[in-house]
C-alpha positions as CSV (number, residue, x, y, z in Angstrom):
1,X,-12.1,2.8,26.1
2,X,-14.5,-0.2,25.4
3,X,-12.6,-3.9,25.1
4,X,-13.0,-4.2,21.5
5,X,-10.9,-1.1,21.0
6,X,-8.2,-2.4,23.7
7,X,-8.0,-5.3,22.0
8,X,-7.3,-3.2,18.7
9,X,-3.7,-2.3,20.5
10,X,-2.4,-5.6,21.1
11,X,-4.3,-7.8,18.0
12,X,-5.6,-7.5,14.5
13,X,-9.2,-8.2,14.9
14,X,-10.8,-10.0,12.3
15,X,-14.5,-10.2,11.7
16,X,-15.9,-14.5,11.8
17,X,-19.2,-13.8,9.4
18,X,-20.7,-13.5,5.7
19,X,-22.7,-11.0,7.1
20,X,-20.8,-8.0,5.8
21,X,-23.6,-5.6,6.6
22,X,-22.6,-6.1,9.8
23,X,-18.3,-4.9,9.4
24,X,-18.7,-1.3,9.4
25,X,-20.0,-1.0,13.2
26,X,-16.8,-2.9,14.5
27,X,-14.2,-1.9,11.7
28,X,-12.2,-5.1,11.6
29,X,-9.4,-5.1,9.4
30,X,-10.0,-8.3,7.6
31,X,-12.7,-10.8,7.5
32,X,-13.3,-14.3,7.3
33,X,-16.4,-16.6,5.5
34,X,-16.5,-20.5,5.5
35,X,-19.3,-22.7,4.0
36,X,-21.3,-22.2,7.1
37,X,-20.9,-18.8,7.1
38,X,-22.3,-18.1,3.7
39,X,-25.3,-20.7,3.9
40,X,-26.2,-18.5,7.2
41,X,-26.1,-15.3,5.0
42,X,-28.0,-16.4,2.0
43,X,-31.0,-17.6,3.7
44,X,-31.5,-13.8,4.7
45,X,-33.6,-11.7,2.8
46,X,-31.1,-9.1,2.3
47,X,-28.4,-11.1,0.5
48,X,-30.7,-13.7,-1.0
49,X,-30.4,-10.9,-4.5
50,X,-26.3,-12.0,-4.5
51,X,-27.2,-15.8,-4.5
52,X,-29.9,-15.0,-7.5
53,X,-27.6,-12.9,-9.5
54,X,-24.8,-15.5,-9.1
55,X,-27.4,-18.1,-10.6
56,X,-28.8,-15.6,-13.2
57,X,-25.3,-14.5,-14.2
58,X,-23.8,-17.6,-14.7
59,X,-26.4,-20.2,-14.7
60,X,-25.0,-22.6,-18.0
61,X,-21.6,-23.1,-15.2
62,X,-21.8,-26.2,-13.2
63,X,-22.4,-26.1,-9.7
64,X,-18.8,-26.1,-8.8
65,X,-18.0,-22.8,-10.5
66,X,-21.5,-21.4,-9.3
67,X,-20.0,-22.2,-6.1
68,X,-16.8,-20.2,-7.1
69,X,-18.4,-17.5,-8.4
70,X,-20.5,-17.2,-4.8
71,X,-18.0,-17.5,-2.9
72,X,-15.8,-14.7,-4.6
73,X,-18.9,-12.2,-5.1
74,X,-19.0,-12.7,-1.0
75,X,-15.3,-12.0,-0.5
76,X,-15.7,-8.9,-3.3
77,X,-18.4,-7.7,-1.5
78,X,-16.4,-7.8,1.8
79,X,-13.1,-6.3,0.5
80,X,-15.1,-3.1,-0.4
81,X,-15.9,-3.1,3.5
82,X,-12.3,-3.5,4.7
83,X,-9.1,-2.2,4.3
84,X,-7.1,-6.2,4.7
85,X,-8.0,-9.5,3.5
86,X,-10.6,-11.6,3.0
87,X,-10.4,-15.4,3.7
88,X,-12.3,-17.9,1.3
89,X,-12.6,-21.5,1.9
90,X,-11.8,-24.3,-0.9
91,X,-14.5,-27.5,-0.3
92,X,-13.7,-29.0,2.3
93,X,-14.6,-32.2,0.6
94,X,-11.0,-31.9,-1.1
95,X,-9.5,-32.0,2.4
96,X,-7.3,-35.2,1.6
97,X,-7.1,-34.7,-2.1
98,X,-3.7,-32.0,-3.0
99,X,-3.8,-31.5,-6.4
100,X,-7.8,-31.2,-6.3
101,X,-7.5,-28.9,-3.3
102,X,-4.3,-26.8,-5.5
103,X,-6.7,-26.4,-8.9
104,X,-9.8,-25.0,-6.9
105,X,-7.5,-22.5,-5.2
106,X,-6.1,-21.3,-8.5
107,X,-9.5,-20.6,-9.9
108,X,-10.8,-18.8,-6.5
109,X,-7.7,-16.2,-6.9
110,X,-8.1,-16.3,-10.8
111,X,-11.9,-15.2,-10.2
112,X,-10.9,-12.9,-7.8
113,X,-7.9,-11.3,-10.3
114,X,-10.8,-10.8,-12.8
115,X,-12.7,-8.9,-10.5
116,X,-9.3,-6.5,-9.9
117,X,-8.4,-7.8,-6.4
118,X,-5.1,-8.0,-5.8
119,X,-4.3,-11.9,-4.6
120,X,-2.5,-10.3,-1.2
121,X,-6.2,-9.0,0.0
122,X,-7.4,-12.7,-0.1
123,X,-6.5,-15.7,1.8
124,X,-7.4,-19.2,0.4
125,X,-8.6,-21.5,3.5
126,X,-7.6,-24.7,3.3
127,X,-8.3,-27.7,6.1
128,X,-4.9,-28.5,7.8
129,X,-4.6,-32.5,7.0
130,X,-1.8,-33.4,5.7
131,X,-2.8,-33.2,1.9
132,X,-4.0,-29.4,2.5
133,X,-0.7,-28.0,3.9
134,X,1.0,-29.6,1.3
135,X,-1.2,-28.1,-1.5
136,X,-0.6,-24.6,1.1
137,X,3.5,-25.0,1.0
138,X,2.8,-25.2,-3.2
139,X,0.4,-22.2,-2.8
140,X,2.7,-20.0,-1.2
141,X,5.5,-20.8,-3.6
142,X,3.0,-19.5,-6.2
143,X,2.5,-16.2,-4.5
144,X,-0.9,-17.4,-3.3
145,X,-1.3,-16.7,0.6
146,X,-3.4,-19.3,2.6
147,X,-4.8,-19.8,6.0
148,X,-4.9,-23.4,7.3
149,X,-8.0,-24.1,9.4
150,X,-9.4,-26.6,11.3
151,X,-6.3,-26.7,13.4
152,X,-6.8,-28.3,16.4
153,X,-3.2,-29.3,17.6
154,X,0.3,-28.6,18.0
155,X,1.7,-31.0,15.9
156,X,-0.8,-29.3,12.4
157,X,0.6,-25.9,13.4
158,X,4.3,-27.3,13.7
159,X,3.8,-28.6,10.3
160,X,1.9,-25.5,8.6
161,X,5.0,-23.0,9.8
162,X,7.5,-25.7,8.0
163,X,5.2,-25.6,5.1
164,X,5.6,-22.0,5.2
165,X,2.0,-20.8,5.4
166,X,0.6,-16.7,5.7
167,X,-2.0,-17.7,8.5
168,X,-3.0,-20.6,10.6
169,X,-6.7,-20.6,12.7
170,X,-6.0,-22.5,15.6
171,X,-10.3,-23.2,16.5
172,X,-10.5,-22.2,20.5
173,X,-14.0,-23.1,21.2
174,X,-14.6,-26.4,19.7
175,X,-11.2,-27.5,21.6
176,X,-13.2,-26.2,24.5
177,X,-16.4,-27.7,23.6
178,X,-14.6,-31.4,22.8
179,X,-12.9,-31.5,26.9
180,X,-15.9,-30.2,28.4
181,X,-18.2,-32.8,26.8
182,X,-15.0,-35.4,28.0
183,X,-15.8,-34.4,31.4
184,X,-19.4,-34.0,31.5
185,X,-20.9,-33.4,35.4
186,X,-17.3,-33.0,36.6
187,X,-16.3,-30.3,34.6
188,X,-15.4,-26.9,36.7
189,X,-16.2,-24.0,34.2
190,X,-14.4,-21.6,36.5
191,X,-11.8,-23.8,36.9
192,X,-11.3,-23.9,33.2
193,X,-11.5,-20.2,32.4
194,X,-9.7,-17.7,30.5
195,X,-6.3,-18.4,31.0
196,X,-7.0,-22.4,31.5
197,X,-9.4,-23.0,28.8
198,X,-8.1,-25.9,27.0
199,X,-8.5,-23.8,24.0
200,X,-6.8,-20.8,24.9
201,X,-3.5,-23.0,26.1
202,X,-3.5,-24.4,23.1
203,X,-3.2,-21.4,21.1
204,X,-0.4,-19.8,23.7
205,X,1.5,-22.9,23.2
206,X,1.1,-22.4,19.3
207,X,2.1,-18.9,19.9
208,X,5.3,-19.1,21.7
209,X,6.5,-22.1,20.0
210,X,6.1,-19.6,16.6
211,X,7.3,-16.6,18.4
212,X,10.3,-18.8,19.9
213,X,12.1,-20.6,16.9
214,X,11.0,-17.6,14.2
215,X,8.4,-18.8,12.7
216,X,6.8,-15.9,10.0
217,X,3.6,-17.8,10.2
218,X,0.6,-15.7,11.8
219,X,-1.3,-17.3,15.0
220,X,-5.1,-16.2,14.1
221,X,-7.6,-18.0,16.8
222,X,-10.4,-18.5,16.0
223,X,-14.2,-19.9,17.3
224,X,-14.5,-18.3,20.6
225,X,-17.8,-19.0,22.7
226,X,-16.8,-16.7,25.2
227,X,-15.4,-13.3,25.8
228,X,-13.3,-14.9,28.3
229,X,-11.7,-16.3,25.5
230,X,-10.9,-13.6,23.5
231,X,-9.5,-11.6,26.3
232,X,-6.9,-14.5,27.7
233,X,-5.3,-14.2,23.9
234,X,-5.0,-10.6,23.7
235,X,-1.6,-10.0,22.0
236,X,-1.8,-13.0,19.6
237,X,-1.3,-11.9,16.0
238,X,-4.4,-11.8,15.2
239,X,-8.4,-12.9,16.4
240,X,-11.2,-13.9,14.0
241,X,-14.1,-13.1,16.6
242,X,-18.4,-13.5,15.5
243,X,-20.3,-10.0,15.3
244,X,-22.0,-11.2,18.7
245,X,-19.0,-11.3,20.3
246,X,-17.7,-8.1,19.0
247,X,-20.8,-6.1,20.0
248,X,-20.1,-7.7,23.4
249,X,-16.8,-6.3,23.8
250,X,-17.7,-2.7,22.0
251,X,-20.3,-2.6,25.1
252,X,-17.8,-3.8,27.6
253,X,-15.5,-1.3,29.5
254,X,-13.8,-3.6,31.9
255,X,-10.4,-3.6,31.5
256,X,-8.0,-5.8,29.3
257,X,-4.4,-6.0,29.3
258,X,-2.1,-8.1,26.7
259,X,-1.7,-11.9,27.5
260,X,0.2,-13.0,25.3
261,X,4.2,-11.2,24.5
262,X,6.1,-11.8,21.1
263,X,9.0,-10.7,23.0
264,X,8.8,-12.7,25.7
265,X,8.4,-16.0,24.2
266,X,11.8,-15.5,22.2
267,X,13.4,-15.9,25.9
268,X,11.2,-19.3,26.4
269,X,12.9,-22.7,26.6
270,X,11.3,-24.2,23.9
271,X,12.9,-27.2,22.2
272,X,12.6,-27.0,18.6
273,X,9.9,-29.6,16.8
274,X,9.8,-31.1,13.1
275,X,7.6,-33.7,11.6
276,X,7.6,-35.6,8.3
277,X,4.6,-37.7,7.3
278,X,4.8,-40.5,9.2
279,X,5.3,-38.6,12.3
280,X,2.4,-35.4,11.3
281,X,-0.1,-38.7,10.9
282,X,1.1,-40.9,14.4
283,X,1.0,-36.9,16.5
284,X,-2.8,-36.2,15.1
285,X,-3.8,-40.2,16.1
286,X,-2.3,-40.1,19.2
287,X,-4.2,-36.7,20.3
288,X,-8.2,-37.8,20.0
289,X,-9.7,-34.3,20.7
290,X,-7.7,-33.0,17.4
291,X,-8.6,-35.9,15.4
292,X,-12.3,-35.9,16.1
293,X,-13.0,-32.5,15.5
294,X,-10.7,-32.5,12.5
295,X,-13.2,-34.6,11.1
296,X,-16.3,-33.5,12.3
297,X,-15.6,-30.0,10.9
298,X,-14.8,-31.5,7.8
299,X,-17.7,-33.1,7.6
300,X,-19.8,-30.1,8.9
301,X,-18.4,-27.8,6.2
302,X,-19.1,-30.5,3.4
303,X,-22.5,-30.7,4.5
304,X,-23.4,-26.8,4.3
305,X,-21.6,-26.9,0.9
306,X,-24.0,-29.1,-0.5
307,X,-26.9,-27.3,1.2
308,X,-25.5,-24.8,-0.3
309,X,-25.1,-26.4,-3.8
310,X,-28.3,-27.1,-3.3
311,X,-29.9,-23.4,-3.0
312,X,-28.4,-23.0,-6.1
313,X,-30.3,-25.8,-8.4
């Protein structure tokens, strides 16, 4: 048994890409797309026809419901592919703005009602400030599932599961990327591998917290640069993982074993944790790794949205 289909026994695998060509060779059972994702995809020749007809189609639109209408014709596209859900990302430029972030969502799932998909086969991905998991917690009361992403800390995943989100995406590798870079010459790669990436601790401690106090909301990492990663989380509910990586563990045979126990983190001592405003805002200040890549990735996925906007002049 290769690791991808070990993995299959302990985790949902998800599939990280816009390139839905690619699904069928490692059968995940949803997927998910993000700004960057989709620029990446419609610069290649073989999906630059879905960009076109999106522009021929509906061309009098302005460019924020030509961005819609992408966006959804991706995730259609993908749900043909899959038997789950899809995950489609509202601008991230609407990070901080509710009621903004809570009227794009509502078209995204009215577009995708019009194309017959059912709103449980798509997730709405929202950025996990404060303004976006309360624009999640109204979402969810609608019957509109969401996953919360760039999550970087404890206390955003504390405050998604009281918001009562579907999904989180705590981002492994960029938590990874942010101590490493702290450390510079003396950082000890082996040192702080697989079970000790910064990255993967964070997500166990997301996990058990969950699994502990009965949260229903699903622990989805997400943004691996390594197998190592991957493997250190196996058990977690779920694992949004980049073609690259998932032909890496189809052609891997070593062995992999489940890290991470539902069960076993009931029986963890794990004092329960609530935050209101003031105290969501003073946790993210105090931890600098979550706040800076909070807002890089904000800004990243703003930028590839208007690149994107821009393809589409």
């Amino acid at each position: 048994m290769n690791q991808l289909d070990a993995l299959k026994q302990f985790t949902t695998v998800v599939a990280d890409t816009g390139d839905f060509k690619q699904l069928a060779a490692y059968a995940p059972r949803d997927a998910t797309t993000n700004p960057s994702l989709i620029l990446k995809a419609v610069q290649k020749p073989e999906y630059a026809p879905l960009l076109a007809e999106s522009i021929a189609r509906h061309g009098s639109a302005d460019k924020v419901e030509l961005m819609n209408r992408l966006l959804v014709r991706f995730g259609v596209e993908i749900l043909r592919l899959i038997p789950g859900r899809v995950s489609t990302e509202v601008d991230a430029r609407l990070s901080f703005d509710t009621e903004a972030t809570l009227e794009r969502a509502r078209r995204l799932i009215a577009l995708y009602r019009a194309e017959g998909v059912d709103s449980d086969r798509v997730l709405i991905k929202i950025a996990a400030t404060w303004e976006g998991i309360r624009a999640a917690e109204q979402l969810e009361r609608e019957g509109v599932h969401c996953n919360l992403t760039l999550l970087f800390s404890f206390p955003q995943a504390v405050a998604c599961g009281q918001a009562g989100v579907r999904l989180i995406s705590p981002f492994v590798g960029r938590i990874y990327d942010w101590y490493k870079k702290q450390a510079g010459a003396q950082w000890d790669e082996a040192a702080n591998a697989e079970a000790n990436d910064p990255g993967v601790r964070s997500v166990r401690r997301i996990f058990e917290f969950y699994k502990r106090h009965g949260i229903a909301t699903e622990v989805m990492g997400a943004s691996f640069r390594n197998v190592g990663q991957i493997t250190a989380l196996a058990g977690c509910d779920l694992l949004t993982i980049s073609p690259e990586l998932l032909a890496q563990l189809a052609a891997s045979e070593a062995p992999l074993t489940r890290a991470l126990d539902a069960e076993a983190a009931k029986r963890l001592d794990i004092a329960p944790v609530q935050y209101d405003e003031a105290a969501f805002r003073y946790a993210l200040n105090e931890d600098a790794m979550a706040t800076e890549k909070l807002a890089e990735g904000i800004r990243a996925f703003a930028a590839d949205t208007v690149k994107l906007e821009a393809l589409m002049i």
